[in-house]
GUVOLO-128285 format. One record per residue: residue in one letter; x, y, z of N, C-alpha, C in turn. Coordinates in pm, whole numbers, padded with zeros to 5 digits, always signed. Layout:
<atoms>
AXYZXYZXYZ/...
</atoms>
This chain:
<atoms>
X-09555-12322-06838-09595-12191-06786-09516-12082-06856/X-09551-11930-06888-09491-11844-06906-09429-11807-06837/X-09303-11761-06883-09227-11643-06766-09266-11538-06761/X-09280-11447-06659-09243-11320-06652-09265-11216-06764/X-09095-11240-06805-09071-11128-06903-09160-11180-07033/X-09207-11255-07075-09283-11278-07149-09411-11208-07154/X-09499-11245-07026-09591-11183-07010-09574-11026-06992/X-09508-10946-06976-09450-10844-06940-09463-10758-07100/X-09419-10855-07142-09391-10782-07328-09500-10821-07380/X-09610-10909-07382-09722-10951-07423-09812-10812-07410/X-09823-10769-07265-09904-10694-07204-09838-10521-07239/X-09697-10502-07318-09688-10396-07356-09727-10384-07474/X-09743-10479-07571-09873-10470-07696-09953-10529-07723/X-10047-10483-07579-10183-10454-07589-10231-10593-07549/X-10133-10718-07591-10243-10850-07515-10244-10868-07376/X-10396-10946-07374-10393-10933-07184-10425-11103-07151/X-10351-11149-07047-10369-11274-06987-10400-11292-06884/X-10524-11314-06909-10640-11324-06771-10617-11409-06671/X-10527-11538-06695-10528-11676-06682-10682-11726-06641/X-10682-11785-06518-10829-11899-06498-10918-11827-06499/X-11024-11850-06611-11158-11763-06532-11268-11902-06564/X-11389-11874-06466-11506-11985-06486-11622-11915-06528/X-11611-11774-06549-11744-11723-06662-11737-11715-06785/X-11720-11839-06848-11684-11828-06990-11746-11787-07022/X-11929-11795-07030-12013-11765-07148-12002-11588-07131/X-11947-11521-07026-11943-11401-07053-11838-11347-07122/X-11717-11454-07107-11559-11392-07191-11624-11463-07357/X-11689-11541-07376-11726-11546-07498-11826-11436-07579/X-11877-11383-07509-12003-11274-07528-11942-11123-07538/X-11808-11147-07497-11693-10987-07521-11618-11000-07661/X-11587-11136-07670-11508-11154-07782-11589-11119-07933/X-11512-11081-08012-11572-11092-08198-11503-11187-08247/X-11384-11259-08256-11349-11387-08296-11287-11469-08163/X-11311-11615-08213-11277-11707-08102-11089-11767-08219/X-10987-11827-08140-10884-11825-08234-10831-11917-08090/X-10834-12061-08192-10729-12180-08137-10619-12190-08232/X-10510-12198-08190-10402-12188-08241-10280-12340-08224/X-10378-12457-08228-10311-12583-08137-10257-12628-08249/X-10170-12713-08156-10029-12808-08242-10146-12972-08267/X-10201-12983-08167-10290-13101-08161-10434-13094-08098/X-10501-13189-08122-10644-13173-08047-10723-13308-08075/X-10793-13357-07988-10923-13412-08015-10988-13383-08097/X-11079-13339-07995-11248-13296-08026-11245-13154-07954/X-11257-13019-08033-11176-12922-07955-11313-12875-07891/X-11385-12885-07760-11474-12837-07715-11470-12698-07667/X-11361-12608-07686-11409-12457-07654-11446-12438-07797/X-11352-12530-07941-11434-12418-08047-11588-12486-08065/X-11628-12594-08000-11747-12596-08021-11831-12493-07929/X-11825-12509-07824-11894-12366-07759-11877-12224-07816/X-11720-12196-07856-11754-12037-07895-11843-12062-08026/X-11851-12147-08128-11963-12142-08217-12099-12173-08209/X-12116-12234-08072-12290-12210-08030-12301-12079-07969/X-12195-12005-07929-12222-11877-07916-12195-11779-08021/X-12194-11819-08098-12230-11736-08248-12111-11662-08314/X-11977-11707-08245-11844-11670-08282-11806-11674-08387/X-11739-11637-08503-11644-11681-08633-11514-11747-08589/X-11475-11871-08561-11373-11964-08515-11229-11966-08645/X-11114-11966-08612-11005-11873-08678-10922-12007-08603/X-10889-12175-08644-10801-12284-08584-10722-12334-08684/X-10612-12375-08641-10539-12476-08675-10544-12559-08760/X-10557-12613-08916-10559-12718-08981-10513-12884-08932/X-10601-12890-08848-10589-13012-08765-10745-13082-08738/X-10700-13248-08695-10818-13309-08694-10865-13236-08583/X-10988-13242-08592-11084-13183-08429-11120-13076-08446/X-11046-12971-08505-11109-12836-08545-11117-12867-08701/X-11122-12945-08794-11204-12951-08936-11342-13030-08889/X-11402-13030-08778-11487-13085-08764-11598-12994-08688/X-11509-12866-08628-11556-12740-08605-11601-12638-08741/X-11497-12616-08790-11471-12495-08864-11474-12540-09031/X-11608-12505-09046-11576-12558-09228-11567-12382-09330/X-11419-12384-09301-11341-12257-09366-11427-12191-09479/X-11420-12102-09456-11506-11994-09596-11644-11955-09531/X-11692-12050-09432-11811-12064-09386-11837-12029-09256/X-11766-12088-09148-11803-12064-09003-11671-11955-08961/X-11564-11991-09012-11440-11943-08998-11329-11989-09037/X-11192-11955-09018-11092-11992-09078-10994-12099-09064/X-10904-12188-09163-10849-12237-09095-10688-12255-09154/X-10579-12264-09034-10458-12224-09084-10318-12316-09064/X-10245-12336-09130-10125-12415-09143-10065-12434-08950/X-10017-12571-08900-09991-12536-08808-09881-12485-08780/X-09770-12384-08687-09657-12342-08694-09674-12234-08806/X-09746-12153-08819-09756-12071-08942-09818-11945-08858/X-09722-11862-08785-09752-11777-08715-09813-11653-08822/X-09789-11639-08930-09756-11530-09067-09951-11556-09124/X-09937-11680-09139-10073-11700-09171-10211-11673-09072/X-10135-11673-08945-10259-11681-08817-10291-11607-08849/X-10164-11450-08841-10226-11360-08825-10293-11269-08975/X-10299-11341-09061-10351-11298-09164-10480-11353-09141/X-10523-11413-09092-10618-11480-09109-10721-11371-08965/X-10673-11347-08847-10719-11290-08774-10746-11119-08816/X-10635-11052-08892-10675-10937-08920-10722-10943-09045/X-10743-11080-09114-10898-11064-09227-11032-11050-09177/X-11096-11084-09085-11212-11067-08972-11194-11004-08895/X-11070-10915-08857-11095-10789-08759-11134-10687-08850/X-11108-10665-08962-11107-10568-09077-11264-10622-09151/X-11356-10697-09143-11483-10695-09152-11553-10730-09076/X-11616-10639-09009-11755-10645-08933-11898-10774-08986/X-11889-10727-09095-12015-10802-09194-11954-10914-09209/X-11826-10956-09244-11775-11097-09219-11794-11149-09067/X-11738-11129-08988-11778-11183-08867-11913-11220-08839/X-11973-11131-08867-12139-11142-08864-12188-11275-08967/X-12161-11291-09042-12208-11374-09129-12145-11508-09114/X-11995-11508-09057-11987-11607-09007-12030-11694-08828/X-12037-11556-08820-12089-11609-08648-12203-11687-08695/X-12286-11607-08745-12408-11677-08741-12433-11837-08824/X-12359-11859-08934-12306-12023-08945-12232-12037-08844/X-12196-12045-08756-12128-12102-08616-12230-12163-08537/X-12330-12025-08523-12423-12072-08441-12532-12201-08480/X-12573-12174-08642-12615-12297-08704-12587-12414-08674/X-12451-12410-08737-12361-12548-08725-12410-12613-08588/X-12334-12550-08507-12354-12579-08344-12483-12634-08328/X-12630-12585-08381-12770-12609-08376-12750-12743-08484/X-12698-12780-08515-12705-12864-08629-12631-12988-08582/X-12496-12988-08571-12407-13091-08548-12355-13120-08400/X-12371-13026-08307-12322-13052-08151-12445-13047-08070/X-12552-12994-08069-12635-13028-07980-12656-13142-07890/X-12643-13127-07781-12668-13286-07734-12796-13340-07729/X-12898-13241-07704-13043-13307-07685-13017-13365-07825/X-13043-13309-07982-13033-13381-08096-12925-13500-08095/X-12836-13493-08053-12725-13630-08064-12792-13750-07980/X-12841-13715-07887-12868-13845-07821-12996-13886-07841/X-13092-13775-07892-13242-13851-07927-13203-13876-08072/X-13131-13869-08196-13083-13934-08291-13011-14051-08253/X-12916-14115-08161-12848-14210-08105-13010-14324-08061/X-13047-14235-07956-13134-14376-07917-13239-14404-08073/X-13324-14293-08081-13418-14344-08226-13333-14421-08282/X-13192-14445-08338-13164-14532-08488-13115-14657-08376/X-13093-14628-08242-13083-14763-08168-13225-14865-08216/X-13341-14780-08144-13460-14831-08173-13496-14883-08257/X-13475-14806-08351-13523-14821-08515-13456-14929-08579/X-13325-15004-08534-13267-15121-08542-13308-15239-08508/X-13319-15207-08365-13398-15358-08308-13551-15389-08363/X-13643-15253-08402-13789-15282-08416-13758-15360-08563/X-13652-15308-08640-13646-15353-08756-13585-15532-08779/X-13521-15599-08654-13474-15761-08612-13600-15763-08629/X-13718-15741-08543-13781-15779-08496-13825-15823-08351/X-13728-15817-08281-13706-15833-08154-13779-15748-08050/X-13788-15655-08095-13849-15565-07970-13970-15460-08021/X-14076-15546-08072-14171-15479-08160-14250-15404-08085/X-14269-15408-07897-14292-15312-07844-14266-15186-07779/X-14157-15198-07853-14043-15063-07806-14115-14917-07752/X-14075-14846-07693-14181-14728-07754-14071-14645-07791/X-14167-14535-07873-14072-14409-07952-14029-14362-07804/X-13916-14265-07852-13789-14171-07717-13954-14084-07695/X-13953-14043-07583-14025-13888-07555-13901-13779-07568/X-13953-13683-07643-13935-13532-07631-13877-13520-07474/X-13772-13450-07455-13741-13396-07308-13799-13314-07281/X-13887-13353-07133-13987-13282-07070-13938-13110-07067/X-14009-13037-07095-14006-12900-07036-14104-12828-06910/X-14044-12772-06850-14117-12667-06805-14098-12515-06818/X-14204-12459-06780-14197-12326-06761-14198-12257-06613/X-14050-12153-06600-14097-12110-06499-14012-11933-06472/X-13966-11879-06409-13950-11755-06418-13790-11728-06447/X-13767-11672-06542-13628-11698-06634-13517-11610-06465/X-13377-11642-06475-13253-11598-06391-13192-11540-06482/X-13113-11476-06395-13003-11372-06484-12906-11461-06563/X-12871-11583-06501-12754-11639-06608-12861-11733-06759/X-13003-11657-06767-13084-11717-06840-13029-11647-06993/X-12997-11483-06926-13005-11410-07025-12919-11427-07158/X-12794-11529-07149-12722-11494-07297-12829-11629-07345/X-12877-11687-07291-12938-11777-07401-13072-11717-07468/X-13107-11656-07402-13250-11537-07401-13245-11522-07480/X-13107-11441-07524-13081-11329-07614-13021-11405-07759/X-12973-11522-07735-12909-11595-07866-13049-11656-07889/X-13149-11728-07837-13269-11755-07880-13307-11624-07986/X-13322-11530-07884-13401-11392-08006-13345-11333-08119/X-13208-11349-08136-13120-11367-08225-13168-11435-08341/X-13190-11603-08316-13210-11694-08407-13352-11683-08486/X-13425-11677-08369-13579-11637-08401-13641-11533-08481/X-13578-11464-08387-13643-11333-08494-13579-11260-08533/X-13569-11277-08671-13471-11188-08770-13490-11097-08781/X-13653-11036-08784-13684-10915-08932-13683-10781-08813/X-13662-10840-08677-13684-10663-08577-13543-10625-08550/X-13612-10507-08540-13464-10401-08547-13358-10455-08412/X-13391-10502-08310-13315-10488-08214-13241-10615-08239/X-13286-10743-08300-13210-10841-08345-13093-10800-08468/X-13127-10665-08508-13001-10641-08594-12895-10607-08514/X-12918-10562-08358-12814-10531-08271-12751-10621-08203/X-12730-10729-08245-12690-10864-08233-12692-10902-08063/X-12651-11062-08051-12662-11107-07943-12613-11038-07788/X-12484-10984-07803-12434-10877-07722-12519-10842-07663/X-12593-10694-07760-12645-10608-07711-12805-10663-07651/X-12811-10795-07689-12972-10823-07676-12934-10892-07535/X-12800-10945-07467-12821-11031-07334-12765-10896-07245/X-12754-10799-07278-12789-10694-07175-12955-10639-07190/X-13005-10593-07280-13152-10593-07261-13225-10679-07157/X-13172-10820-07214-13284-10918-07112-13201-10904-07009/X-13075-10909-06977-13024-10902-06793-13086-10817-06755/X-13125-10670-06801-13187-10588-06759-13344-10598-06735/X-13418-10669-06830-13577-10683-06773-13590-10789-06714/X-13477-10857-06660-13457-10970-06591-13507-10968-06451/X-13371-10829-06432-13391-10755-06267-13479-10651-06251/X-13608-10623-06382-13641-10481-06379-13785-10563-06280/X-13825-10535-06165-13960-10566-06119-14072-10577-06181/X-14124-10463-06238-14252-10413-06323-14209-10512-06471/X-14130-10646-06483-14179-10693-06615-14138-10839-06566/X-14185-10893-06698-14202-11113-06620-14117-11131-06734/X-13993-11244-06710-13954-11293-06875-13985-11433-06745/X-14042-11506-06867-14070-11662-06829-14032-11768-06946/X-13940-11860-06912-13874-11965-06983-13910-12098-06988/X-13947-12172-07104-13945-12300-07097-13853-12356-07109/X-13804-12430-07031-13639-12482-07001-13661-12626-07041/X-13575-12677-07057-13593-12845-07061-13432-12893-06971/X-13395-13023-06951-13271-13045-06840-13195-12986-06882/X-13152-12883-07018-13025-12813-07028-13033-12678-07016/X-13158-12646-06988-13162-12417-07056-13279-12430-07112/X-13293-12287-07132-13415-12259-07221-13408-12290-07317/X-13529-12314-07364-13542-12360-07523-13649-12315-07605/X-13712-12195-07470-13808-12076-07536-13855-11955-07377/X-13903-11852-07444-13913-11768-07348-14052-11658-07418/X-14095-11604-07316-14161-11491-07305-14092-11349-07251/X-14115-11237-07298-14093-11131-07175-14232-11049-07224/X-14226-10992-07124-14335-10821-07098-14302-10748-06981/X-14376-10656-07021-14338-10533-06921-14480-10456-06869/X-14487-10408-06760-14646-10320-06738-14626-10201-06828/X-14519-10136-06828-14479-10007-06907-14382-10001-06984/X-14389-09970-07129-14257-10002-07218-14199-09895-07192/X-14233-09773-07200-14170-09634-07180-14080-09634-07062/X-14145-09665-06941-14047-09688-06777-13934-09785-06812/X-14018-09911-06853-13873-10034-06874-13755-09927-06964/X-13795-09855-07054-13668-09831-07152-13590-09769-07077/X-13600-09643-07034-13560-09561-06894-13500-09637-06803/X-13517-09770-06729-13456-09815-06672-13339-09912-06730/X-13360-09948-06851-13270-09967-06928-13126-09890-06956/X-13185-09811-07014-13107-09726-07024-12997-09681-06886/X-13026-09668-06809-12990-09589-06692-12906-09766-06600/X-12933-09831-06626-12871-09955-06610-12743-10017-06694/X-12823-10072-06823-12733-10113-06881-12718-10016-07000/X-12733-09919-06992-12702-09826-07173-12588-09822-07210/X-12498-09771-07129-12326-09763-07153-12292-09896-07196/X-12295-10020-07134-12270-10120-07147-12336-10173-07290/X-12491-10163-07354-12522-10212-07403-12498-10067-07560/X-12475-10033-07537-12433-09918-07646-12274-09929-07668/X-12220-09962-07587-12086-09970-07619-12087-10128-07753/X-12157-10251-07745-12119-10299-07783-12223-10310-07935/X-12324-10220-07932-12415-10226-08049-12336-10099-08149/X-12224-10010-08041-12214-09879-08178-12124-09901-08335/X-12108-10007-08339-12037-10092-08467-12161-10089-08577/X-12322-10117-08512-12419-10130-08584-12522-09992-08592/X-12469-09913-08520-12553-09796-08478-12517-09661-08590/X-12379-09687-08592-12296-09561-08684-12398-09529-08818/X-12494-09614-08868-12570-09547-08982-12681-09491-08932/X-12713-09342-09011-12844-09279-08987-12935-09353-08947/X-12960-09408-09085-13093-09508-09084-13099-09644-08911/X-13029-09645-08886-12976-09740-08757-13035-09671-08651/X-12999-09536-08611-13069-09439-08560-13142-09407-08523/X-13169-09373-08655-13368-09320-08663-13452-09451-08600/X-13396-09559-08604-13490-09677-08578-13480-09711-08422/X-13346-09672-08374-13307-09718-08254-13407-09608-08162/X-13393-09498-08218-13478-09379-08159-13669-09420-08209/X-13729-09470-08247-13849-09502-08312-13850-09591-08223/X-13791-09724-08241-13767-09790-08081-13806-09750-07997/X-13740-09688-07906-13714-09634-07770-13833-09548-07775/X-13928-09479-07872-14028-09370-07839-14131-09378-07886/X-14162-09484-07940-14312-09533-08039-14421-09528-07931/X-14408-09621-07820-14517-09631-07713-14531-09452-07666/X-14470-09414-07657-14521-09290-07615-14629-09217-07726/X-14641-09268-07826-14734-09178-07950-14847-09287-07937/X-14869-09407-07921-14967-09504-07927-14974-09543-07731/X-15103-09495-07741-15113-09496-07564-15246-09628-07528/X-15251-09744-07647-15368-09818-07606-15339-09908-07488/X-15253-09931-07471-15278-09986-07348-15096-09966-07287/X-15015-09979-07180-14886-09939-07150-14804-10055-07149/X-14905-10193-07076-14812-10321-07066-14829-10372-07209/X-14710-10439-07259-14703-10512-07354-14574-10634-07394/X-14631-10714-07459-14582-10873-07494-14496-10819-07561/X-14374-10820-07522-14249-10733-07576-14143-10808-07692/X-14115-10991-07684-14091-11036-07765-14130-11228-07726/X-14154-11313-07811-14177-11454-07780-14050-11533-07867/X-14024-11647-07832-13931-11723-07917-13912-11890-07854/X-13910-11958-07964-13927-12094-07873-13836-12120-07986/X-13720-12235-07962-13593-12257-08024-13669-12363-08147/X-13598-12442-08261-13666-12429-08391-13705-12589-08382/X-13603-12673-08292-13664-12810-08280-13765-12845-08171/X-13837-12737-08111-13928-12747-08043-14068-12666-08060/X-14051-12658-08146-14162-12560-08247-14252-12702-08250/X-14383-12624-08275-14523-12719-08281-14571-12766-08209/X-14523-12755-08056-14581-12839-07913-14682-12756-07845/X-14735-12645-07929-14783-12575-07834-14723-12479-07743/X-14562-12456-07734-14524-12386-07631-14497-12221-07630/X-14515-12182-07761-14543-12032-07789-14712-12004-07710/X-14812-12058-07739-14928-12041-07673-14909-12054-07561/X-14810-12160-07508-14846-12159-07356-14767-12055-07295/X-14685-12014-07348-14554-11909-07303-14638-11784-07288/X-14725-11741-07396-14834-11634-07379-14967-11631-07315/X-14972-11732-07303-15088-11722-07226-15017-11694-07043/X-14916-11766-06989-14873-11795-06934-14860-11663-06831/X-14768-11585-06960-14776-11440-06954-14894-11314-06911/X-14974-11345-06961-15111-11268-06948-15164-11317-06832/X-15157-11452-06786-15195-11519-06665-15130-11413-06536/X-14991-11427-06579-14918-11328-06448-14931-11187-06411/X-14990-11116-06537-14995-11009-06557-15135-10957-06503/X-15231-11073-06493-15332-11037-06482-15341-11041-06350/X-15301-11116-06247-15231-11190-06154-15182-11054-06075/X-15112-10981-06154-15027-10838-06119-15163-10716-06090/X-15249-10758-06168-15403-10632-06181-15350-10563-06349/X-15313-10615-06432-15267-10578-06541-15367-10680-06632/X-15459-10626-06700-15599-10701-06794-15565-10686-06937/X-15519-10560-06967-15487-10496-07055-15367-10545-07141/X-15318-10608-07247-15210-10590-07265-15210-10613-07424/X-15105-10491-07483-15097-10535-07623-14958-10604-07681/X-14945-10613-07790-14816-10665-07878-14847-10625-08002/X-14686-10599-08026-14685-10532-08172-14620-10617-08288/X-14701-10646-08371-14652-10745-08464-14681-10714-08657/X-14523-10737-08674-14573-10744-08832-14653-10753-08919/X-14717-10631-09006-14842-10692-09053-14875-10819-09158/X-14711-10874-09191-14715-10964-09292-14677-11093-09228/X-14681-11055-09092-14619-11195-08989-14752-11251-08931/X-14820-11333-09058-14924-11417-09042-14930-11538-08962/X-14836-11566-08944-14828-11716-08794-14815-11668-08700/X-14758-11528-08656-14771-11467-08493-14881-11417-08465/X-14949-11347-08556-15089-11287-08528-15148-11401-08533/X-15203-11493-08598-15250-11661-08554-15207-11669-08424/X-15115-11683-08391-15082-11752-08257-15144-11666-08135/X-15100-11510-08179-15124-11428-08065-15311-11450-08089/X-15373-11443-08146-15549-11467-08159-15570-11616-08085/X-15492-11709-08134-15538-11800-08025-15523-11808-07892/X-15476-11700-07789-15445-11697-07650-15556-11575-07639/X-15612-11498-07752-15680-11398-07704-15680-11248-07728/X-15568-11255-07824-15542-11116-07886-15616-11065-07969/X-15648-10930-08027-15689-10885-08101-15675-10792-08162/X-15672-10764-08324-15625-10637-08386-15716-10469-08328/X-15648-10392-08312-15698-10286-08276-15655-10124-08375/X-15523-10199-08390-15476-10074-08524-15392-10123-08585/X-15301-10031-08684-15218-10019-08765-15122-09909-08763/X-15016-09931-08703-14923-09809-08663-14756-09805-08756/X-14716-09741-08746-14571-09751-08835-14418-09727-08710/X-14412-09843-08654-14269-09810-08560-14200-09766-08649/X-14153-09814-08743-14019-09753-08842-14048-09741-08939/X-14018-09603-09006-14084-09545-09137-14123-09644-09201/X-14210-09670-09297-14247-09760-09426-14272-09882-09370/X-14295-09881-09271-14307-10065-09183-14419-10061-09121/X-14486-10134-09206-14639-10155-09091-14674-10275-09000/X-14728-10226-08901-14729-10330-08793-14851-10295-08744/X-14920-10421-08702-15056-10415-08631-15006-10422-08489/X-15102-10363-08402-15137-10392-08255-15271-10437-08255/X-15209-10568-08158-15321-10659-08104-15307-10666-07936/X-15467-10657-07896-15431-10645-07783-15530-10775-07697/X-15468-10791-07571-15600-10861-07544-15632-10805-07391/X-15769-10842-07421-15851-10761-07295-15919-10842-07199/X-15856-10914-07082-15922-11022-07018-16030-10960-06893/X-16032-10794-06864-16146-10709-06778-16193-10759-06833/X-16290-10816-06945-16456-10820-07004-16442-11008-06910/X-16363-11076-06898-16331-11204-06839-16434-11235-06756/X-16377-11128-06650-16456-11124-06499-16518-11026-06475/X-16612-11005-06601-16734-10881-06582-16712-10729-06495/X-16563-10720-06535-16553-10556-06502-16567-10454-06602/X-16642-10400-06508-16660-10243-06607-16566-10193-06577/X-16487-10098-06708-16374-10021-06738-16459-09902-06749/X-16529-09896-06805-16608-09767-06854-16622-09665-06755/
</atoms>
């Protein structure tokens, strides 16, 4: 245990010791580097978690964290008893933004790559299988099934995975440049906002894809704002400080107000990358439009890349359809597709 005066002088420059807390995934979601500093270790399971949460990991040259941290790449790694080096190594990634970033995101890879458990154990049983069918012994084996999913109406502790899903998924929109942070306050916020549905296909661990929409993008932002803005601006203004960042964040926030075809809209989709092809982006949208319609909401569009030829596919097979060509952010064209399920049940709009 520490003494006292220890902690006492810790806390007069500037470090703070929280001791026990049990919301990690939120003390991980504050942090910009994760930093084990051990004499020994296993298998170090916080740096595997802070790198599925998209951390740059800063450990010890020891077994258990070279199995985390492949240096140059996810993050750093340092002599043990080499207090001189830690901290060189920590104020090399406090002093780049764009480093952290580039390594978080190999963290998060890695993690998708080498710790997953759904992948570890359906790789474990298949080469079990794939052994015995190959004796001969058990030629009626059957293949593993896929872990069942369902879909059903996403919770607030849904949101940092929400938001590290939309992260991974979708690169090319502006609000994924405002990294994971700022994106699991968005979704906490249309989480609790009434007037919008985020719906998750979960499987026994979390989501592993989601939907959201809203009846009104203009209201949701407003309530956004007025909820989580401080909070979610405090941790995006690292990425915000350029003009161009700006102008987009503001194009964002005010596009639906210049394009009035319809108010509710399919705001973002994402289904995680080893569960791609089952069908569960279609069902996630359709799913969506089901509830909405459900709500007295027939109407609904989505705005999609005009060069993002597999989402407009996807969104046409649930029922969408092109209606224009608009520019959210200067020089960027994007179609709206909308779909119209009033003609369904023979109502006149007219």
């Amino acid at each position: 245990a520490l003494d006292s005066d220890f902690i006492a002088s810790a806390r007069d420059r500037g470090i703070h010791l929280p001791g026990m807390q049990t919301n990690i995934d939120e003390w991980y979601s504050a942090m910009d580097v994760f930093v084990l500093a051990s004499h020994r270790e296993g298998f170090p399971r916080a740096a595997m978690e802070a790198a599925a949460m998209g951390l740059p990991v800063i450990a010890t040259d020891i077994r258990g964290c070279r199995e985390v941290v492949e240096p140059g790449y996810n993050g750093l790694l340092v002599p043990v008893n080499n207090s001189k080096a830690l901290a060189g190594a920590i104020n090399e990634l406090a002093a780049s933004p764009q480093l952290r970033e580039q390594m978080g995101k190999a963290s998060r890879a890695k993690a998708l790559r080498d710790f997953d458990e759904r992948q570890i154990v359906h790789i474990v049983i298949s080469a079990q299988l794939t052994a015995l069918r190959e004796t001969g012994r058990y030629d009626d084996l059957p293949t593993p099934e896929p872990p069942e999913v369902v879909m059903r109406e996403a919770l607030p502790a849904d949101a940092a995975i929400i938001a590290r899903l939309h992260a991974d998924s979708i690169g090319t929109g502006f609000l994924s440049s405002l990294g994971p942070r700022f994106l699991r306050h968005l979704y906490a916020s249309m989480i609790s906002y009434p007037d919008s549905k985020v719906i998750v296909a979960a499987d026994a661990y979390g989501p592993v894809g989601f939907v959201s929409g809203v009846k009104d993008v203009g209201r949701f932002y407003k309530h956004f704002a007025a909820t989580k803005g401080f909070a979610a601006g405090l941790v995006a203004l690292p990425r915000l400080v350029r003009p161009s960042a700006l102008r987009k964040f503001w194009e964002t926030a005010t596009y639906d107000a210049e394009h009035q075809e319809t108010g509710a809209e399919l705001l973002s989709m994402s289904v995680a990358s080893d569960y791609r092809r089952r069908g569960l982006g279609a069902a996630l949208a359709t799913r969506l439009l089901d509830e909405l319609s459900a709500a007295g909401i027939d109407r609904v569009k989505v705005v999609v890349g005009s060069e993002n030829a597999g989402a407009r596919s996807l969104y046409q097979s649930v029922g969408f359809e092109d209606k224009d060509t608009i520019e959210v952010h200067r020089g960027e064209q994007s179609v709206v597709m909308v779909a119209d399920r009033s003609s369904h049940f023979g109502v006149d709009t007219g």
